[in-house]
N, C-alpha and C positions, 0 to 999 in steps of 0.2 A: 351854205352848201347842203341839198337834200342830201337825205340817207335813206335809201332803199334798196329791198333785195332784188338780184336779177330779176325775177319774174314780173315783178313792178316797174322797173326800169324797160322791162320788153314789152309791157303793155301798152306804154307810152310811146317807145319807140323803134319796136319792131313789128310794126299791126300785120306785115304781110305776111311772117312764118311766126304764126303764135306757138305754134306746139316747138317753135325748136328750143326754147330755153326749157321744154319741160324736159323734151330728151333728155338735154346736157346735165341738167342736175337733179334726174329718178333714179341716177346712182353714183349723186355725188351731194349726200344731205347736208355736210359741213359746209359749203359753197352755196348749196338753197338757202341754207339760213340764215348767211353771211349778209349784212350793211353795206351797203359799195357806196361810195362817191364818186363823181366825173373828176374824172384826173384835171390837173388846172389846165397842162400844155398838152393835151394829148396824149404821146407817150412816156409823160410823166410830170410826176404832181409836187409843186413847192409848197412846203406847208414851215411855219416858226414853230420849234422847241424853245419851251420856256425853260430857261439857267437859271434864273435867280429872281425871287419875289419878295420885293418890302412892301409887307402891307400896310393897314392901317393897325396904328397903336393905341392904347388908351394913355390919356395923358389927362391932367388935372384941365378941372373949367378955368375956361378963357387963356389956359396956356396953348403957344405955339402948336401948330397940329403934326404930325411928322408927315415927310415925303410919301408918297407912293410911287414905284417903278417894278415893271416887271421888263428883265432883259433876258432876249430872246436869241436863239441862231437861227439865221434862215438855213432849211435843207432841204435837199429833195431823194424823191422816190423815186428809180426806173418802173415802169410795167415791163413786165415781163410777155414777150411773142409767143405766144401758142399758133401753131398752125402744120400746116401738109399741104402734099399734092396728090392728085390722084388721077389716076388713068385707067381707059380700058380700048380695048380693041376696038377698031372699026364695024367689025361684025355682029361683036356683039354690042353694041349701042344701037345698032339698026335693028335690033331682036330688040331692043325695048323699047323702041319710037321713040329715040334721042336720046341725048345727053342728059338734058331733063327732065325724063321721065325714069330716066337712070338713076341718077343722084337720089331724085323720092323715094327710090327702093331701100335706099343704101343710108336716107337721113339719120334715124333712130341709130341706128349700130353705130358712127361714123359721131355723131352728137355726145349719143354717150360714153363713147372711150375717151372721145377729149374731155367731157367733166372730169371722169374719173383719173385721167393724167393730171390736168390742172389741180383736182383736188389732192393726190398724193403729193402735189409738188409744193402746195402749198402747207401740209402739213407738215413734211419732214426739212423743205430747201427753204422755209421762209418761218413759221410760228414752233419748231421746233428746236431749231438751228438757232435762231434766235434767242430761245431761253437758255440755250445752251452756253450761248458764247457772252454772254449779262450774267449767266450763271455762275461766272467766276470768278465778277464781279459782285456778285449781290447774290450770294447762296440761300436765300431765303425763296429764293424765283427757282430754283431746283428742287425736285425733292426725289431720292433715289428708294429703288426697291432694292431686294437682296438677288438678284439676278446677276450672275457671273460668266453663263456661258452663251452667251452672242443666241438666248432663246427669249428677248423681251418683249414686253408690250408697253406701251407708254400709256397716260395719261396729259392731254394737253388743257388748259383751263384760262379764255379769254373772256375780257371786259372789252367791252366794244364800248370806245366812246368818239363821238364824231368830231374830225379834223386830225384823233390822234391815235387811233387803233381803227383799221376799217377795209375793207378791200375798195379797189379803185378800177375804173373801167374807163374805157376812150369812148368816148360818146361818138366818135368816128368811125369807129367801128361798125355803129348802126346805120351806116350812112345807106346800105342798099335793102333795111325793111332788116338786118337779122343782125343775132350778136358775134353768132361766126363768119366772117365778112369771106365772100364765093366772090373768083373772078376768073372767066374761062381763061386757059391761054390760046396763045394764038384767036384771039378773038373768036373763040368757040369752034372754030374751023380744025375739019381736020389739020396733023400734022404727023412727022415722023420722029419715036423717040431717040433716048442715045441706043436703042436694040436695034434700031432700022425698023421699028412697025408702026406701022400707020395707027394713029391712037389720034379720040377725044381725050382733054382735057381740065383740068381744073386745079385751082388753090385756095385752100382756106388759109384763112387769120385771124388771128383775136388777140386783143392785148388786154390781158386780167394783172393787178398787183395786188400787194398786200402794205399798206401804210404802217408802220410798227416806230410810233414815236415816242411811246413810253415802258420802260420797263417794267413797270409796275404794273402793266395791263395784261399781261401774258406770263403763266409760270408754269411747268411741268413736272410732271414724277415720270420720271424713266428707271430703266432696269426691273419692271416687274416681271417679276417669272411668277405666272400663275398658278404654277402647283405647289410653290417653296412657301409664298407670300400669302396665298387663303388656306394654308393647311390646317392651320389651327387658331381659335381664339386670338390667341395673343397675337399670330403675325396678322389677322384681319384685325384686328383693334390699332396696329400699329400703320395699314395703309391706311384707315379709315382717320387717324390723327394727321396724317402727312396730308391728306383731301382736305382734311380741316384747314389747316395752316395756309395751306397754298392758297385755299379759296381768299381765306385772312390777307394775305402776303397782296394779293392784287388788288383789293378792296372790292370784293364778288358781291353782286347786288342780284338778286331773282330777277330782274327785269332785263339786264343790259351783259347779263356774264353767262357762258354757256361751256360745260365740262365735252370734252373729246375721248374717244376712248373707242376701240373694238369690242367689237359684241361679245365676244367671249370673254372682256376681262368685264362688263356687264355682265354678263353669265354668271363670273364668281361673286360682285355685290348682292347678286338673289340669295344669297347665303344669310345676309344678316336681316334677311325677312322672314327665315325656315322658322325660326322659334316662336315665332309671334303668328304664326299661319295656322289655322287646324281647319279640317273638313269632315261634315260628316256626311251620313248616306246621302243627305238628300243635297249635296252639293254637288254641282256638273263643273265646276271652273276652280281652276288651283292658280291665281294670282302670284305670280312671284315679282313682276314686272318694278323696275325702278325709273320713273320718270324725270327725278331730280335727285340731287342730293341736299340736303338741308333749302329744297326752293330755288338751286342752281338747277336746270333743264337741262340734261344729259342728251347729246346727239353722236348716236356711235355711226360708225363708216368700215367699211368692211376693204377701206383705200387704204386703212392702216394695213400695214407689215404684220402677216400671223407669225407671230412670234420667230419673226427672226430678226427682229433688232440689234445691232451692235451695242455691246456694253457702252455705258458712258461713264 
């Protein structure tokens, strides 16, 4: 099963509205970046979790060799519906020469607030939520800051690996040239709504998931409170150990693992570049910028919550 990001999946198969995946995800970076695979059944994808693995052993020459078996649970994933309706006047649709020349107006705005839903929803109802509720299980996939008053920021931190950490898409969705699938009602004809005014028509849909079959592929630091947590030395030596670990705890590789975080709590890692930075006269650029962490690729979203997360 390929793994590609939207944009690669709309090239292929949405040739007739190319710019609308750029809409959807110019402010929504964690979703650009994202791996998708075509869901198996459409609106939703059956994949095996491996239970238990005998591998190969070492055993003496020309002794008996042992078994091999890996036993598996079959499970599956729902995708999740994103979608709307939308209407307008009769008159004024005729001010824009239709319907369709209407919605043109309206693509970009209307594209990117559904990234930027899908993307909050997938950060906090799916890849946070997640670590959270494994987290209670396996506290090594949590890692908390000293934030106690419902003023946080999180850090989220995934391994994408394909079949078992990845987002997933209905390739049906593309069925009319776009990934947010448009179908007038009323067969694009006027109609009257439940106000009594005569109104054109429309509804989008999309069905986006997120595949999370191992626990070990996702782990978080919640509770940071950014003014308590970078105030000093020691509390930034102590989130910069918890980054450590976590990365550790999911098995973070620079290619396939990427850190989640609000720009402002990037903001506070420029801190641990102040001491090692000097400029003199003849410098025009003061670099503070963090692009990775130890070769993990940092992609902040501004879909995250400013600081007002619930304690966890």
């Amino acid at each position: 099963m390929a793994t590609k990001t939207l944009k690669e999946i709309s090239v292929e198969l949405a040739k007739k509205q190319p710019l609308q995946v750029n809409y959807l995800t110019e402010e929504a970076p964690i979703i650009d970046s994202m791996p998708f695979e075509e869901a198996s059944h459409g609106l939703w994808n059956a994949y095996e979790e491996v239970t238990e693995i005998n591998g190969p052993s070492l055993v003496k020459m020309d002794a008996p060799l042992s078994a091999i078996d890996v036993d598996t649970e079959l499970k599956k994933v729902d995708l999740d519906l994103f979608g709307g309706i939308i209407e307008r006047g009769e008159d004024a649709i005729q001010q824009f020469g239709g319907m369709g020349a209407y919605l043109a107006k309206k693509e970009q705005s209307i594209f990117s607030k559904f990234g930027m839903d899908a993307e909050k929803h997938v950060l906090y109802n799916r890849l946070r939520a997640f670590v959270i509720k494994n987290g209670e299980a396996n506290k090594k996939l949590l890692y908390k800051g000293t934030g106690s008053s419902n003023q946080n920021y999180s850090i989220i931190a995934v391994r994408y690996e394909p079949g078992t950490t990845c987002g997933l898409y209905n390739p049906k969705g593309f069925g009319q040239g776009a990934m947010l699938n448009f179908s007038p009602i009323n067969g694009g004809s006027i109609y009257k709504n439940s106000n009594g005014v005569l109104v054109y028509g429309g509804r989008y849909k999309s069905h986006l998931g997120v595949q999370m079959a191992s626990p070990k592929t996702i782990g978080a630091l919640v509770n940071i409170d950014i003014t308590a947590d970078f105030a000093t030395e020691a509390s930034r030596e102590l989130i910069a150990t918890k980054i450590d670990d976590m990365l550790s705890d999911i098995r973070a590789t620079d290619a396939y693992t990427q850190l989640f975080m609000h720009q402002k709590v990037l903001n506070r890692l420029f801190k641990y570049k102040v001491a090692a930075l000097q400029m003199d006269p003849a410098n025009k650029k003061y670099d503070r910028q963090v692009a990775s962490w130890n070769g993990v690729p940092v992609v902040t979203s501004y879909n995250f919550l400013d600081g007002t997360e619930q304690n966890v």
